[in-house]
C-alpha positions as CSV (number, residue, x, y, z in Angstrom):
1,X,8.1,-0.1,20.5
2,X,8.2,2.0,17.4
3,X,7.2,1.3,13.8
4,X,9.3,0.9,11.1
5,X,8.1,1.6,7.8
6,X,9.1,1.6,4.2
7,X,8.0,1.3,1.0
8,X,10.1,-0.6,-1.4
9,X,8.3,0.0,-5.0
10,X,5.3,1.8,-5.4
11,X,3.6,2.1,-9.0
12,X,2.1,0.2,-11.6
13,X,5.5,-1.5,-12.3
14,X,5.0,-3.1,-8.4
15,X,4.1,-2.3,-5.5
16,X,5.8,-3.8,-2.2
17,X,5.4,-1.7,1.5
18,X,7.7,-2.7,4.7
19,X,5.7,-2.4,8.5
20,X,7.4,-3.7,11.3
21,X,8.6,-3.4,14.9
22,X,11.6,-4.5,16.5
23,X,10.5,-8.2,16.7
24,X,8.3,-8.7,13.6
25,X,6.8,-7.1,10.2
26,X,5.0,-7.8,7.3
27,X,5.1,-7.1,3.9
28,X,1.9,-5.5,2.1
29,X,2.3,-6.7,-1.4
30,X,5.1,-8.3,-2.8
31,X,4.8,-7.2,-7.0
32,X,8.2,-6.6,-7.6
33,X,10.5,-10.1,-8.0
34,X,11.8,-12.0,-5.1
35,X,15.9,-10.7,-5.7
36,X,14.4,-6.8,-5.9
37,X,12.7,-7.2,-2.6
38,X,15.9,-8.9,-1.2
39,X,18.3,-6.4,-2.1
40,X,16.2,-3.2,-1.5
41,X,15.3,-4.6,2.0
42,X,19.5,-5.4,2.5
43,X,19.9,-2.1,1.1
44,X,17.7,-0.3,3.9
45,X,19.7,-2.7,6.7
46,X,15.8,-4.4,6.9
47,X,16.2,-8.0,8.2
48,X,13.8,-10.6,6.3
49,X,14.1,-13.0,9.1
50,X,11.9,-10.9,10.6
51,X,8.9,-11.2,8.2
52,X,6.3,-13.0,9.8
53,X,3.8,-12.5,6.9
54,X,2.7,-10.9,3.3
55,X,-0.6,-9.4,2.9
56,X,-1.9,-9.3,-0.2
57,X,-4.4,-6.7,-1.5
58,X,-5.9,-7.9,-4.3
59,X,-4.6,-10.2,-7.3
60,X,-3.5,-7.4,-10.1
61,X,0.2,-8.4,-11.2
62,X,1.6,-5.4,-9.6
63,X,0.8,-6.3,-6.3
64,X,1.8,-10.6,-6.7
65,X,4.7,-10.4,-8.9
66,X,7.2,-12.0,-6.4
67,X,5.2,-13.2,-3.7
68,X,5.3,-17.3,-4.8
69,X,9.3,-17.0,-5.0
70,X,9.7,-15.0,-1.9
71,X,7.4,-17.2,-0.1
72,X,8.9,-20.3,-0.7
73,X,12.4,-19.1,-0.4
74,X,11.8,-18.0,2.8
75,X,8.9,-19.9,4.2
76,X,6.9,-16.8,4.8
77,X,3.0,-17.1,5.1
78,X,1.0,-15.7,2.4
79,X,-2.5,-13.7,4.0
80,X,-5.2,-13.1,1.5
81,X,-8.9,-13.4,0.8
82,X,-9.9,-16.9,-0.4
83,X,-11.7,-14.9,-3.7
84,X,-8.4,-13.1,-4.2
85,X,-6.8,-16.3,-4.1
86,X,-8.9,-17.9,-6.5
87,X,-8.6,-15.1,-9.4
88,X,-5.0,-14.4,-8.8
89,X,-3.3,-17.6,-10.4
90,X,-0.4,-17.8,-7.7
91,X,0.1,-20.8,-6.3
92,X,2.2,-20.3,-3.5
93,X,2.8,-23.7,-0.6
94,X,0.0,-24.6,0.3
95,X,1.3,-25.1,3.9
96,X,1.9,-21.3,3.9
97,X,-1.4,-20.1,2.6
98,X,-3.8,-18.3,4.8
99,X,-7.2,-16.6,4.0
100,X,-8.6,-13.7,6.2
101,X,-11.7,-11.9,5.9
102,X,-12.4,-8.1,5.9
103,X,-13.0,-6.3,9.3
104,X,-11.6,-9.3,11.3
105,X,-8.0,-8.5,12.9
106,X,-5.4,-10.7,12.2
107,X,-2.2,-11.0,15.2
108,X,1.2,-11.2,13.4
109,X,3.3,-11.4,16.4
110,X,3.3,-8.4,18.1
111,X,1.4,-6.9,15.2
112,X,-2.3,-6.5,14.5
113,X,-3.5,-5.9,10.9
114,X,-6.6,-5.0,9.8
115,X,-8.1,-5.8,6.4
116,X,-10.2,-3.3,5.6
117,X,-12.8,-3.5,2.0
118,X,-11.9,-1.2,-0.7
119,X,-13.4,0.2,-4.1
120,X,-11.5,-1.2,-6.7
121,X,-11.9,-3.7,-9.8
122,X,-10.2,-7.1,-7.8
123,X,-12.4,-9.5,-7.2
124,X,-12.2,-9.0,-3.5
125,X,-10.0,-6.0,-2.9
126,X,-8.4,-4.8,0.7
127,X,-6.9,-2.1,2.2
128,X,-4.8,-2.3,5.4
129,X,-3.8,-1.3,8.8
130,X,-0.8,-1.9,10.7
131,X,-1.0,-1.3,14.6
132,X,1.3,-2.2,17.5
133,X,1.6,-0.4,21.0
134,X,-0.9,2.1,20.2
135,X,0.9,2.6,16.5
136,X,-0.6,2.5,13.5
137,X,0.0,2.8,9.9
138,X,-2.1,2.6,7.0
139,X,-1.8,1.1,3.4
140,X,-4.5,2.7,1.3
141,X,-3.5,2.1,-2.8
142,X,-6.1,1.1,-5.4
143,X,-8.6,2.8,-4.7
144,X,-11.4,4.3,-6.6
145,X,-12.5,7.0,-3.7
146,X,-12.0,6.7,0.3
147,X,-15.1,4.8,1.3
148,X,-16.4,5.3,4.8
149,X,-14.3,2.1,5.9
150,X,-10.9,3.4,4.3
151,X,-11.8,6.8,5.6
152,X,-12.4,5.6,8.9
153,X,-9.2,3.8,9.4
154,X,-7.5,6.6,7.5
155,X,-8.6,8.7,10.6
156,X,-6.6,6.5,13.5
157,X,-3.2,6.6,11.5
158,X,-0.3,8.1,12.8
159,X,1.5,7.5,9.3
160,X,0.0,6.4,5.9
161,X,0.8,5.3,2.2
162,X,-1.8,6.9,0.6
163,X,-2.9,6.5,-3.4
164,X,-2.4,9.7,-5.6
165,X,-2.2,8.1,-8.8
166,X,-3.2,10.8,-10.9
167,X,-3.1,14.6,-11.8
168,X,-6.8,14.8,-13.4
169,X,-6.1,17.2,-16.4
170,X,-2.6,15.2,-17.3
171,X,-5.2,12.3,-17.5
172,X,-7.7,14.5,-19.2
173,X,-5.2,15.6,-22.2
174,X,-3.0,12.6,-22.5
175,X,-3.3,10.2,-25.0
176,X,-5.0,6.6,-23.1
177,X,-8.1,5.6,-24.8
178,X,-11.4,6.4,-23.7
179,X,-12.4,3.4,-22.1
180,X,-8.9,2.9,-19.8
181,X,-9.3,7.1,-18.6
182,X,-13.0,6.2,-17.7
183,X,-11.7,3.1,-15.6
184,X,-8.5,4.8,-14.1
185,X,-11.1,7.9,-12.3
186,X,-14.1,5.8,-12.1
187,X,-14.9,4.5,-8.7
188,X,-13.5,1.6,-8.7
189,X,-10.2,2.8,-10.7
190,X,-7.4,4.6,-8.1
191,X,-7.0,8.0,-6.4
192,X,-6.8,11.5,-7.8
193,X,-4.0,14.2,-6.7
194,X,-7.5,16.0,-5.2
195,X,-9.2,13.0,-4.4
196,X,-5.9,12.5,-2.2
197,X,-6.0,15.7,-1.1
198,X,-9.6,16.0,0.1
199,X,-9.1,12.3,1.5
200,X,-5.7,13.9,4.0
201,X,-7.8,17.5,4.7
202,X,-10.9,15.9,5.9
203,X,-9.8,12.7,8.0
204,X,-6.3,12.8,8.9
205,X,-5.5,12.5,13.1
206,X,-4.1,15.7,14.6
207,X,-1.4,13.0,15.9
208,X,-1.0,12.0,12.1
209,X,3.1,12.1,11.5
210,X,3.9,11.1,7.8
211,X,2.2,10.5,5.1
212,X,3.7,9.3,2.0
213,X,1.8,9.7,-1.6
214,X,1.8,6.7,-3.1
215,X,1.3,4.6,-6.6
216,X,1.9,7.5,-9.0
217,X,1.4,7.3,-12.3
218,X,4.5,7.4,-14.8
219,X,2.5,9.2,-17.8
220,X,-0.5,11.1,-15.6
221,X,1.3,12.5,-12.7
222,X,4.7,13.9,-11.4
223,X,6.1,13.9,-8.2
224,X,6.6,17.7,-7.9
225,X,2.8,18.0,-9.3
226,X,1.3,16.6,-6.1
227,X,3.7,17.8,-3.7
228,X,2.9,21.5,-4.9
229,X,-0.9,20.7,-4.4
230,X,0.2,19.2,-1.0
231,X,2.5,21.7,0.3
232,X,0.3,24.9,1.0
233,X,-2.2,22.3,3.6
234,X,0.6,19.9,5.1
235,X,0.0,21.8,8.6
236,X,3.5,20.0,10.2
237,X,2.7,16.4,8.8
238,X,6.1,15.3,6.8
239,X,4.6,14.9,3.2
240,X,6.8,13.1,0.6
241,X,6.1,10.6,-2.7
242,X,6.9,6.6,-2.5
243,X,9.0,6.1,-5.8
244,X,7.7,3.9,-8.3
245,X,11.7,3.1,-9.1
246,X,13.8,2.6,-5.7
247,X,13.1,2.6,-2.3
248,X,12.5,5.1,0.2
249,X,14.6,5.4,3.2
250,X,13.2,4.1,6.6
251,X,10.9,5.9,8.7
252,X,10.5,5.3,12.3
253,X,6.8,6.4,13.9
């Protein structure tokens, strides 16, 4: 049974990503509003009857926005750390709250995610995998540099979201303070274009299918920027950007 994937935002304006299978999917994230994740999932023919959970990464807006609305609309259990809970100030049901912890798998159905323990400045960040039938996808955004954890799962992906938030000398010359450059490429700020790069060369899966680039950044990066960078060492893995302003179109692994 195949994977479906999508991402439905991806930026610091929200972040939302679609896994699923015939029967059952998740959401990682849900930071874009309730009615945006409803009409982009409608839009991609993406039932939400068939979310059986939302896994939340860590409690930074653009990654919680809409998951109280969404929740409760739709009675959809909310997954997260209890730390991330407590710094987050969401109060979803508390019927439909549920903790994990990092390194212990968690059956959705017919899925199995793993949270996996990232560098980045949440009070108790995660990244995740999605597997099913001997399918897996990754969700690695926020993050400061691949640790061995995110590099490890990284390696047993047949498709991935992976973070390239930023083209270092666009950072370099543009005009954020000081203080918000050193916390954007320190190691517990978000991904490089290189950083990306490096992160694909040295542990993708020779069975590795898709990978799409992931939480851009509107004033330190372009689309056609990373793709360049990308293009010359894709070696027949599909490489494309998640848009920070619609949806991308549904991709079956």
């Amino acid at each position: 049974m195949p994977l479906s994937i999508a991402s439905l935002n991806s930026g610091s304006n929200g972040n939302c990503y679609y896994i699923g299978n015939e029967d059952d999917a998740v959401l990682i994230d849900v930071g874009i509003s309730c009615r945006e994740t409803e009409r982009r999932m409608a839009r991609l023919e993406l039932s939400i009857r068939k979310v059986r959970a939302i896994f939340i990464s860590h409690e930074h807006s653009d990654h919680i926005r809409g998951v109280e609305v969404l929740s409760r609309k739709h009675g959809i259990p909310v997954y997260m750390t209890l730390l991330t809970y407590s710094q987050s100030r969401m109060r979803p049901d508390p019927s439909l709250v549920r903790s994990f912890l990092a390194h212990e798998p968690v059956e959705i159905g017919s899925l199995t995610i793993h949270p996996i323990p990232k560098q980045h400045d949440g009070v108790d960040p995660c990244s995740f995998s999605v597997s099913s039938n001997g399918t897996t996808v990754g969700v690695f955004t926020d993050i400061g540099i691949a640790c061995d954890q995110v590099a490890e799962r990284f390696s047993q992906c047949h498709a991935a979201f992976l973070e390239a938030n930023y083209d270092e000398k666009m950072l370099q010359d543009g005009n954020y303070p000081i203080h918000l450059k050193r916390r954007i490429r320190g190691g517990r700020g978000h991904l490089s274009n290189t950083q990306a790069l490096e992160t694909f060369m040295w542990y993708r899966a020779p069975f590795l299918k898709l990978l799409l680039l992931s939480h851009l950044s509107a004033n330190n990066n372009h689309p056609q920027i990373v793709l360049d960078l990308f293009q010359p060492h894709t070696n027949g893995v599909q490489v494309t950007v998640a848009s920070r302003h619609e949806a991308s179109q549904v991709y079956c692994i």
